[in-house]
TORZAKOL-371819 format. One record per residue: z negated, y, x negated of N, C-alpha, C in turn; residue in one letter. Coordinates in steps of 0.02 Angstrom, whole numbers, plus 50000, padded with zeros to 5 digits. Layout:
residues N
ZYXZYXZYXA...
//
This chain:
residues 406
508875052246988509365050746936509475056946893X509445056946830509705061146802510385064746775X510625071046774510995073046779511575072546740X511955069646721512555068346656512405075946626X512535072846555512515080646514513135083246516X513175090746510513905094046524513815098846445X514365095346413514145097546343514785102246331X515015104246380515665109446385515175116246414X514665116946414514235120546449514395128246398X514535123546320514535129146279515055132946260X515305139546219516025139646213516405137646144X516945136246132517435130646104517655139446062X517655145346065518375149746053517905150445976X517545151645969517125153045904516815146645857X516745144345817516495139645768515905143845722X515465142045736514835145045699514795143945633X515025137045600515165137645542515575139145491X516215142945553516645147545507516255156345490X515785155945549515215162845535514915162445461X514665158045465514195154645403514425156245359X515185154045346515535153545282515605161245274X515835167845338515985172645304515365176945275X514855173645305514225177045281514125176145229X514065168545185514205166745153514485171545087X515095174245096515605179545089515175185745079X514985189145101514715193445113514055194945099X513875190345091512925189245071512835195145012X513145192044942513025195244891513085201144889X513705204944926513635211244958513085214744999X513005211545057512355214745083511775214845031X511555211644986511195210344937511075216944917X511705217644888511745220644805511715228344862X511845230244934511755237044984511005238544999X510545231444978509935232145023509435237845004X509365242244913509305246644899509435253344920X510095253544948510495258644999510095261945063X510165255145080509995254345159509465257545160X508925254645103508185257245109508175264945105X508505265245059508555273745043508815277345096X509295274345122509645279045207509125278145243X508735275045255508365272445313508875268545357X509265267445378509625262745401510255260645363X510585255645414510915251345379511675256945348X511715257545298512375261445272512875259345294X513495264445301514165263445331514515256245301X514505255845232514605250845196514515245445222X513755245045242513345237245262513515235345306X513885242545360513715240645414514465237945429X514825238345405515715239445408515675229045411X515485228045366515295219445333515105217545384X514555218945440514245214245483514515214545555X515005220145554515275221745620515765217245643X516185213445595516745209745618516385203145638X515775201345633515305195245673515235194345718X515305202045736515275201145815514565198245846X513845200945823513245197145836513175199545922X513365206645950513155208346020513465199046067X513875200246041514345196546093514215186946082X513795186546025513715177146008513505173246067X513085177146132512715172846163512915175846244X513405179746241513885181146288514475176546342X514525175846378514975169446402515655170746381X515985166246366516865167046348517155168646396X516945172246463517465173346501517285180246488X516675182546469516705191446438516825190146377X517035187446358517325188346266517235186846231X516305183346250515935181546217515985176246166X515595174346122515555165146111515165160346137X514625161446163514495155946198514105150846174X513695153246100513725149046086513035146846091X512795138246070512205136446046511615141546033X510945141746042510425144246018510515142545939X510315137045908510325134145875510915134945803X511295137245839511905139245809511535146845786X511275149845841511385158845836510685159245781X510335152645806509675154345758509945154645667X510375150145655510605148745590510955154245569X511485159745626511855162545590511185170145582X510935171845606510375175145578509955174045529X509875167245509509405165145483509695169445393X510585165945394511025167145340511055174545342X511145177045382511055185545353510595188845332X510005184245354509425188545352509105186245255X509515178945251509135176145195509545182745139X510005185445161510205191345093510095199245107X509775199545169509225207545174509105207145242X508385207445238508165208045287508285213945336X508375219745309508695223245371509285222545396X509465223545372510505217645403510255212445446X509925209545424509515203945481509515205145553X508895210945525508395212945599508935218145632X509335221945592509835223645649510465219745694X510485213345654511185209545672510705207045725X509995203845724509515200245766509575205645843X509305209445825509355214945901510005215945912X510405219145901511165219045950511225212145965X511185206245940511225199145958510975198446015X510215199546028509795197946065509945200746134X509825210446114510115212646174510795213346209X511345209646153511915209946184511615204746265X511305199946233511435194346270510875195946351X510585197846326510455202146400510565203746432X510865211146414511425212746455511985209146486X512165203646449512805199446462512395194746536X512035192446515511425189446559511135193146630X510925198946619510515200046695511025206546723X511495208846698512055215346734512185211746777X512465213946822512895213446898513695212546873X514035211346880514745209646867515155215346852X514945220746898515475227446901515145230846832X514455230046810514335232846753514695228146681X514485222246681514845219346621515545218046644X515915219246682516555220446657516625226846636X516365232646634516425238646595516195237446528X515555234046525515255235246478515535228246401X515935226046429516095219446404516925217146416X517275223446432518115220546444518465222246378X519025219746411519275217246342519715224146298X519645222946213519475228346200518935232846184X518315233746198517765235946211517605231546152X517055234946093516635232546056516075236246069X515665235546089514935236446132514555233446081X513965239046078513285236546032512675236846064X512095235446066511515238946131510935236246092X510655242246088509925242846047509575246246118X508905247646070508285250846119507745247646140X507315249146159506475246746168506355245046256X505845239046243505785235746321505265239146330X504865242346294504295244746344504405250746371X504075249646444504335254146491504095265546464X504455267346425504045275346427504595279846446X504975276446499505195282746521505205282246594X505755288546632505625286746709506305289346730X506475281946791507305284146820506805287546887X507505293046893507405296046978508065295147018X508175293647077508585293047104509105298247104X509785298147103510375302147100510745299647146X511285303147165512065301047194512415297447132X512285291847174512785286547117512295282047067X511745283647081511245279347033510705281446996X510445285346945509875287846911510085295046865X509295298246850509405302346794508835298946759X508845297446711508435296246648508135299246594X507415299346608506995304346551506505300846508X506585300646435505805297546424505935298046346X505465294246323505615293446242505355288146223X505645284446175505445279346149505455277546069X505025271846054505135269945966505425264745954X505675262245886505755258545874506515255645898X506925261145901507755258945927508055257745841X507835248045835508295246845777508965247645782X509295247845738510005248445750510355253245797X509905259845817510155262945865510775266545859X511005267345785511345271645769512025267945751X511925261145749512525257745741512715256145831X512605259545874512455255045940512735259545968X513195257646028513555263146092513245263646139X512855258046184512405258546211511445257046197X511075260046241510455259546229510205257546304X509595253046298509405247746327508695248646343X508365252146387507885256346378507285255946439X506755251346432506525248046468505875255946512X505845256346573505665261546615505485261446674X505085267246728504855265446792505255268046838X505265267746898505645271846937505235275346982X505455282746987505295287647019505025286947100X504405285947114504295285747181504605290347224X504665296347201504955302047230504395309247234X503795306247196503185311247183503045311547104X503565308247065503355308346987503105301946964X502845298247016502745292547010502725285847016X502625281246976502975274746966502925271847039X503585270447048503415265647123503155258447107X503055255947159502885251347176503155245847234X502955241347197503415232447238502685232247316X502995227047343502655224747397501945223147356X501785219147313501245217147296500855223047262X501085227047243500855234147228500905236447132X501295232147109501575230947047501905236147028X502035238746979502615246346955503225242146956X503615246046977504185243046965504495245246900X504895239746820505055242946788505885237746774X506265242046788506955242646757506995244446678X507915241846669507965241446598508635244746614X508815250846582509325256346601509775256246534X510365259046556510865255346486511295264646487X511275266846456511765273546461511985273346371X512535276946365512905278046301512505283346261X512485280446202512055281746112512175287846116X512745292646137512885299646107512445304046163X512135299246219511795302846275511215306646268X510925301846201510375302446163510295306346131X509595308046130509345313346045509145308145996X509475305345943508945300645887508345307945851X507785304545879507345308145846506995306845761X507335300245751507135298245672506255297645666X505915299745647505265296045621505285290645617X505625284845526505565279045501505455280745433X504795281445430504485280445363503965275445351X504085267745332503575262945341503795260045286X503265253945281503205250145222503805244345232X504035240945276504415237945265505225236945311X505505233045331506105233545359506495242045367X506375242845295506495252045294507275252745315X507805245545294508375251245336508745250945382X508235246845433508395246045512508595250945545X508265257345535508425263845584508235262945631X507315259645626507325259445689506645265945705X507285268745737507165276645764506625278045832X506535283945822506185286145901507065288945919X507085290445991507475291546035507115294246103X507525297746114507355301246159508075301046229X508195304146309508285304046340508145308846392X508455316046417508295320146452508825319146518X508635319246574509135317146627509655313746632X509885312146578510305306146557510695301146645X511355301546654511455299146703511545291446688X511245287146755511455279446752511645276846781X512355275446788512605271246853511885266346896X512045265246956511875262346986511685254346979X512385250046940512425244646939512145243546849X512135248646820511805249446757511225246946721X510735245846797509985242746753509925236646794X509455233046773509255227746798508445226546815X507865223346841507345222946847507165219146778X506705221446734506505218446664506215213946662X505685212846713505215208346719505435202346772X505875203646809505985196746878506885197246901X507165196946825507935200246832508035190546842X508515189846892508915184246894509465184246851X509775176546803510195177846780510895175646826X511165181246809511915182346846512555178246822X512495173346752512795166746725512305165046655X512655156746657512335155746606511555153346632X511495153246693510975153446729510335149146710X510435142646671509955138546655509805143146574X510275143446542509965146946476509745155246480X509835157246526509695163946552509095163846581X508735158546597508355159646650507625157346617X507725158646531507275158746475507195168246491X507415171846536507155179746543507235182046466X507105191446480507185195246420506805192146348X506055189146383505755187446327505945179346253X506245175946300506425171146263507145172846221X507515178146277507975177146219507895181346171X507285187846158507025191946114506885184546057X506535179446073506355176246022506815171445990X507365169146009508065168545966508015175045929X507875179845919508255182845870507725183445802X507075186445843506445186045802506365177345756X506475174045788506295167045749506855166845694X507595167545712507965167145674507805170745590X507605177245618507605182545569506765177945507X506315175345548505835174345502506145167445461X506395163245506506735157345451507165158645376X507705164045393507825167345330507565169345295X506945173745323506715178445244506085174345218X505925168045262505545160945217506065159045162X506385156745202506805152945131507105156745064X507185164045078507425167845031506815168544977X506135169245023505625168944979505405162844933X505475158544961505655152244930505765150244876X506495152444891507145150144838506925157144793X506815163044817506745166344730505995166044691X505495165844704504945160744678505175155644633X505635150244682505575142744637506145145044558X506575150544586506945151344530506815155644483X506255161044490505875163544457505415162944411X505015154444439504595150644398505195144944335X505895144744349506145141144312506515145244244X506455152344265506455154544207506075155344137X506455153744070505995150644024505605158343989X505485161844006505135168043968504735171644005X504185173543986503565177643983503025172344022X502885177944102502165174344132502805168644180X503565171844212503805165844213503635159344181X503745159944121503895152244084503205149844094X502755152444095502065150544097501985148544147X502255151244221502165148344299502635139944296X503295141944266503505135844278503375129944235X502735131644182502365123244175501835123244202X501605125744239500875125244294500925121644333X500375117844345500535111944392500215112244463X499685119244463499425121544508500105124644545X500335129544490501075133244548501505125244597X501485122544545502195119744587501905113144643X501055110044641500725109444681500885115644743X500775121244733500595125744793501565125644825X501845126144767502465127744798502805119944844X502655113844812502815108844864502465110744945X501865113544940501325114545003501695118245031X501905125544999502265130145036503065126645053X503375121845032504045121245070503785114545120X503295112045100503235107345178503155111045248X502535117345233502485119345295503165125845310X503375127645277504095130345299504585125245333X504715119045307505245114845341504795112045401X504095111145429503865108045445503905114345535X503845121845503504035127145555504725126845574X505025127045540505775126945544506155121545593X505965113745571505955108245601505875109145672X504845114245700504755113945771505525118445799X505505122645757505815130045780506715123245818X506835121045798507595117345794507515112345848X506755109745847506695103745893506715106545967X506325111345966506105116046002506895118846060X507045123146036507835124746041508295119246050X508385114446024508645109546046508715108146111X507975103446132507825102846182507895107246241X507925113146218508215118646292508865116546283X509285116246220510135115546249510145109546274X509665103646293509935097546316509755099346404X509255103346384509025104146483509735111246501X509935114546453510505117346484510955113846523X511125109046473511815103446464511765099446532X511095098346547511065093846611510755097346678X510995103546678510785106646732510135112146745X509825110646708508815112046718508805117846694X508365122546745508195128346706507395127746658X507465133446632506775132046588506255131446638X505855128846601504735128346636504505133746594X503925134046608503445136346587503115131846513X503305127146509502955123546453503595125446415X504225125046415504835127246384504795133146320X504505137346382504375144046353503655145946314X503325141246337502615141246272502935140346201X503205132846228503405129846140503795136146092X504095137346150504555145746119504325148446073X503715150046115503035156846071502725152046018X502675146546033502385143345970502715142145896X503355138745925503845138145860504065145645840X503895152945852504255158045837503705161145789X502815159045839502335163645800502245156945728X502245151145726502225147945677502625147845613X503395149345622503825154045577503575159345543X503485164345571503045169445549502415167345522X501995164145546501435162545480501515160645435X501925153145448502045150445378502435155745325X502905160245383503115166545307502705170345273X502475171845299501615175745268501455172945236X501105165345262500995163245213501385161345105X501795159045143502365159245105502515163745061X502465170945093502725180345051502045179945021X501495178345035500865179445010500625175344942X501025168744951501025164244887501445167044824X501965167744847502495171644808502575175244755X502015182444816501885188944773501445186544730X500795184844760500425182744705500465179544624X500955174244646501335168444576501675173644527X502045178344557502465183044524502345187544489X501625189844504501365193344444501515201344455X501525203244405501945211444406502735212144411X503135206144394503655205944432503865207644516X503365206744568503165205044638503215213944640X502895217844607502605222444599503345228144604X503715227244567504415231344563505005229644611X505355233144610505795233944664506355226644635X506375224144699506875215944703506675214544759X507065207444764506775205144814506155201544840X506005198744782505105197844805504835203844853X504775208244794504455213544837504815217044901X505505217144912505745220544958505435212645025X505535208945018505645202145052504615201345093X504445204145026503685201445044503635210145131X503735214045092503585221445146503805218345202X504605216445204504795216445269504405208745313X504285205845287503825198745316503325202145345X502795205745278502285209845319502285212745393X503155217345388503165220945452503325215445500X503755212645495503945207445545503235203845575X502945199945541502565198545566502085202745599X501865210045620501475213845650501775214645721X502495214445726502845214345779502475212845866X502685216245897501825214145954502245207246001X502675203245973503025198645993502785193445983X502545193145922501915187045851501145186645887X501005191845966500415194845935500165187145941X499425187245933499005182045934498965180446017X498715185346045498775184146126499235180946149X499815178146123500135176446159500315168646150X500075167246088499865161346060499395156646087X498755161246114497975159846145498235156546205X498735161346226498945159446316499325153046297X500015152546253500295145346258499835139646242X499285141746210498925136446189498445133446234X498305138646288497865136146365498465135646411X498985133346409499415130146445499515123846414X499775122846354499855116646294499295112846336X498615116946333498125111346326497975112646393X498225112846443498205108646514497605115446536X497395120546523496895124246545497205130146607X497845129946576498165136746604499085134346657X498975128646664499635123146678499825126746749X499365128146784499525131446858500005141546851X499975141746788500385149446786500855147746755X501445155946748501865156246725502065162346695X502535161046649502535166346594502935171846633X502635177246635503105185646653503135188846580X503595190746572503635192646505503375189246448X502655191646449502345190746368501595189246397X501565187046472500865184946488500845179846546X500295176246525500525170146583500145170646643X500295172646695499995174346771500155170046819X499525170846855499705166046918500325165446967X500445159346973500855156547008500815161147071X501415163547112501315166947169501295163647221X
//
């Protein structure tokens, strides 16, 4: 028999579409900062002042830590809206989102009530791949290593910092099966050295920094296992692991900066002067541009159906499968193409307009980068697609690779 749905599963204290509306609010602002940002390399005090009262760490948090609680589906949209008015505001609201919810997800209780009581506005950036190393202490770890790519590190109190643990010879221990063991260690932003090196072509004002970590102390109850962490509530939507809920944030972020590309194209070609006016009586453009919004709504659509369907197996008990979490990687890397595709139609139509600083061009860079992300890669596509197609049905996803069943 199947399980009555429990549609109280979610939390009631927040309304997502009062988010909407303040973003809404706020859009044209982040807009008119996204020049800033680029030039700071991260997100400016300004930008950042606007996105803080959202509260993105805490959206996917349970309401008894403070959280909201809310819908995937919900969290995908309110990213989607920040991201459609700069993409770095996006990709930083996307990571504290993501990793709030992690943390909220695989800590031990005595850590998220520190890290999550009331009072406490907590942010948590930092990188899952493992390059650094805990050693055992009185009371829990010292932490050494360095890492890239800490978006938002600088708007963030804590850092989230995926690593091996010290055999007690320098090197990585090891599980019964003879596996490294790698933890995900959480210590406070000021612990840190930001080492800065962000000079790239696109998502320029993420800040997303190198960082560094020299003995750094870590409570005990502080990290969690990265790869085989049980979730501690929330347990059926938790139990999508670090990697699925990385892709709530990543999918969210590519749905926005499609549609932004979109919508300034179609309104670009309706302007009546120069190679504009010339695009918008072409019948080739607006041929290509119907093509380009089918397969955007057509990604978008899986991306919703997709997500859906996990909040109904929440609602009635079920934790995720393995086929759950393919569709994941599918509806997230299909977003991302069709944006490419999409930023690629765009620039092109646009001419030497595409070419100068706006959002075409700011919109097309950051797609570029996004999509390189090693989250998109192709490998991981290959693997859902020899599960999809019944080749690979006997494994299951660890992280970002699908291995045999134990």
């Amino acid at each position: 028999m199947n399980k009555p749905m429990n549609h109280r599963y979610w939390g009631k204290s927040v309304d997502y579409r009062d988010l909407l509306a303040r973003i809404a609010e706020i859009g044209p602002q982040l807009e008119a900062n996204a020049p800033s940002d680029e030039a700071a390399g991260e997100l400016t005090p300004e930008t950042f002042a606007l996105l803080k009262p959202l509260r993105f760490s805490h959206l996917m948090a349970t309401e008894e830590l403070g959280g909201a609680q809310m819908r995937p589906t919900e969290v995908l949209q309110l990213l989607e809206a920040v991201t459609y008015h700069s993409g770095s505001a996006g990709w930083v609201s996307m990571v504290h989102c993501c990793i709030g919810a992690m943390s909220a997800a695989f800590l031990p209780d005595s850590a998220v009530g520190r890290l999550f009581a009331p009072g406490t506005e907590n942010r948590f950036s930092g990188q899952g791949a493992p390059l650094g190393m805990l050693k055992r202490t009185e009371g829990g770890y010292t932490l050494t290593g360095k890492w890239s790519y800490g978006s938002g590190f600088s708007h963030a109190t804590w850092s989230h910092s995926a690593c091996f643990v010290d055999d007690g010879s320098g090197k990585p221990a090891k599980d019964a099966a003879g596996n490294p063991i790698i933890m995900c260690a959480h210590a406070p932003i000021p612990e840190h050295k930001q080492l800065g090196n962000w000079d790239v072509l696109g998502l320029k004002g993420t800040g997303s920094i190198d960082y560094s970590a020299e003995n750094v102390f870590v409570a005990e109850d502080m990290v969690f296992p990265i790869l085989t962490a049980p979730p501690q509530r929330l347990k059926e939507l938790f139990s999508l692991g670090i990697v699925g809920l990385a892709s709530i944030g990543h999918t969210g972020w590519a749905m926005g900066a499609g549609r932004r590309m979109l919508d300034e194209i179609a309104a670009f070609a309706r302007s009546k002067s120069g190679r504009a006016g010339l695009l918008g009586e072409s019948e080739k453009f607006w041929y290509d541009y119907g093509r380009a919004e089918a397969n955007y709504r057509a990604a978008r659509a899986l991306v919703m159906e997709t997500w859906g369907e996990i909040e109904a197996m929440c609602e009635a008990g079920q934790m995720m499968t393995t086929r759950q979490i393919s569709l994941v990687h599918l509806a997230k890397a299909q977003i991302h193409e069709v944006g490419v595709d999409v930023c690629n139609f765009a620039y092109r139509a646009s001419g030497g307009a595409g070419l100068r600083a706006g959002v075409i061009q700011r919109t097309f860079r950051d797609m570029m980068v996004a999509a390189n992300h090693f989250t998109i890669a192709p490998s991981i596509v290959t693997s859902a697609g020899r599960e999809l197609g019944g080749q690979w049905s006997d494994r299951t996803w660890q992280f970002y690779d699908l291995i045999d069943k134990k």
